[in-house]
C-alpha positions in Angstrom: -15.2 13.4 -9.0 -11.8 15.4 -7.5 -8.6 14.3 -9.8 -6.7 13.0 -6.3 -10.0 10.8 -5.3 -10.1 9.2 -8.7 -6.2 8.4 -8.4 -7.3 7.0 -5.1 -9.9 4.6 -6.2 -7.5 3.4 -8.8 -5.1 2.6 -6.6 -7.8 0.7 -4.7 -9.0 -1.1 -7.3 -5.5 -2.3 -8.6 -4.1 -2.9 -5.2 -7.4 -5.5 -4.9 -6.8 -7.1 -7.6 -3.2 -7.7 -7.1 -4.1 -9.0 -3.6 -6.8 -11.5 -5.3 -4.2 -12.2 -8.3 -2.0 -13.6 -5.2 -4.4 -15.7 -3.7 -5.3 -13.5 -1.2 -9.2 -12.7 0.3 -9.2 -8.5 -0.3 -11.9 -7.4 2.2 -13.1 -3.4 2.4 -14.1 -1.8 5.5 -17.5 -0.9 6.7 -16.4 2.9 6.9 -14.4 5.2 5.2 -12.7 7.0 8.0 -10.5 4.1 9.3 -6.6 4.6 8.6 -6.9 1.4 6.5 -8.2 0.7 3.1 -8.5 -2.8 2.6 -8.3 -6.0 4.7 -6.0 -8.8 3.5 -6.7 -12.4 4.4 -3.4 -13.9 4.0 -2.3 -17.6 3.9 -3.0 -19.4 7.0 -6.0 -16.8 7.9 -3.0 -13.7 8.8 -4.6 -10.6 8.5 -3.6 -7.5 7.8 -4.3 -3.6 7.4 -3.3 -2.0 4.1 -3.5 2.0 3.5 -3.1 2.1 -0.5 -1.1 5.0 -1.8 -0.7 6.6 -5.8 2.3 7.1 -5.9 3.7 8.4 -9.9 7.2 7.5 -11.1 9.4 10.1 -10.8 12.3 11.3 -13.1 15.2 9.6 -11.5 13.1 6.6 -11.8 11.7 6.2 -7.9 8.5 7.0 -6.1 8.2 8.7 -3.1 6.8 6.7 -0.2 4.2 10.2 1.8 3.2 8.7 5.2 0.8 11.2 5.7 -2.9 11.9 4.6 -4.5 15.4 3.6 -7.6 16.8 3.0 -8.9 20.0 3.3 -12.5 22.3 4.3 -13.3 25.5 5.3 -10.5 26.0 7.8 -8.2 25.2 5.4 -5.9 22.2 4.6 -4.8 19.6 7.1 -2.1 16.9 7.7 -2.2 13.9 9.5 1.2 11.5 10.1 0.4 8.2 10.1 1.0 6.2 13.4 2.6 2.9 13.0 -0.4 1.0 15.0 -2.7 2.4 12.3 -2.3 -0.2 10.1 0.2 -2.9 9.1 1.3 -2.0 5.5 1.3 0.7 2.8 -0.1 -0.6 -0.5 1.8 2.0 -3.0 0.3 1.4 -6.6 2.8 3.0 -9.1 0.8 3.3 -12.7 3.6 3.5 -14.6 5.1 0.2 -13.8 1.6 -0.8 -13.2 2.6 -2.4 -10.4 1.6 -2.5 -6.5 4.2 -2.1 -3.6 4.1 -3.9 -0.1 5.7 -1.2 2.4 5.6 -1.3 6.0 4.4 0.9 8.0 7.5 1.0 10.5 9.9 4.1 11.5 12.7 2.4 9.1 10.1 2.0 6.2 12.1 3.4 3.3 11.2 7.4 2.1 11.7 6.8 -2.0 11.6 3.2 -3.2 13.8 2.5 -6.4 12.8 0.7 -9.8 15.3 2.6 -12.2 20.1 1.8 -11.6 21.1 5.2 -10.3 23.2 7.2 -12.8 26.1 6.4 -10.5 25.2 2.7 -10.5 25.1 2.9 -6.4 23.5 0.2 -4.4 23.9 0.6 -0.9 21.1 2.5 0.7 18.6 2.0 -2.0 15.3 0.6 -1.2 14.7 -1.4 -4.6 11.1 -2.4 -6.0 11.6 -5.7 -6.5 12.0 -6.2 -2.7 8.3 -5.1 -2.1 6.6 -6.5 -4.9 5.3 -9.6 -2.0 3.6 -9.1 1.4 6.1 -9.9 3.9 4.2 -9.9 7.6 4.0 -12.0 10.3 0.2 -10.9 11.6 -0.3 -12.2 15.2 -4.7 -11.5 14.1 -5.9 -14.6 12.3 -9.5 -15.5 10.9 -10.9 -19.1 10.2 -10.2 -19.8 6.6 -12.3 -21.8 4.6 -12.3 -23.8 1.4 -15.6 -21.8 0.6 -14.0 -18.4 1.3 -12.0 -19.0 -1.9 -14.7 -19.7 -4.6 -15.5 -17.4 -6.9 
């Protein structure tokens, strides 16, 4: 298996069980080639659409939020932006910190995303980890949930 797909599932894997940890129904689509990974049934039956990034802790102690996907054939390799009506939020799983990110996916959603002071122990402007640790969405899609739905 590639090195990128295996960081991939990884990131799936944690991402669903940090959704399940949280009392939330993880649900994977059908198909692989929807801009979405998972499926979250939140409280009250809100749903939304995750895309779930790897994203490795850098040296100034941030990761980089890519909204893009790539992939490439035998014309070469190809980019893709992501649209903001693609899906609802990024899932970043960061394995250092072991820990998974709720950005999302708006024009204003932050570019880096802090978990380490800045040498210069600045504050303004810094998107900070700790801020996206929780899903924080107000999803106007809903499905019937049931008592049933959350037995394991």
């Amino acid at each position: 298996m590639h090195h990128t797909k295996v960081k991939a599932d990884i990131g799936v894997a944690k991402c669903i069980a940090d959704l399940a940890s949280k009392g939330y129904i993880p649900c994977i689509p059908l198909s692989e080639h929807q801009p979405y990974d998972i499926v979250a049934v939140l409280d009250k039956g809100a749903v939304v659409k995750l895309q779930v990034k790897y994203a490795s802790l850098q040296d100034n102690g941030t990761i980089e939020v890519k909204f893009r996907t790539s992939w490439a054939d035998k014309n070469g390799t190809h980019v893709r932006y992501y649209k903001e009506n693609d899906f609802d939020l990024f899932a970043i799983y960061c394995p250092e910190k072991d820990i998974v990110l709720y950005v999302p996916n708006t024009k204003d959603a932050p570019t880096a995303i802090r978990f380490d002071k800045t040498r210069n122990n600045q504050g303004r402007y810094v998107s900070w980890a700790d801020d996206y640790r929780v899903i924080k969405w107000e999803s106007s899609e809903t499905i019937r949930r049931t008592s049933e739905m959350t037995k394991t």
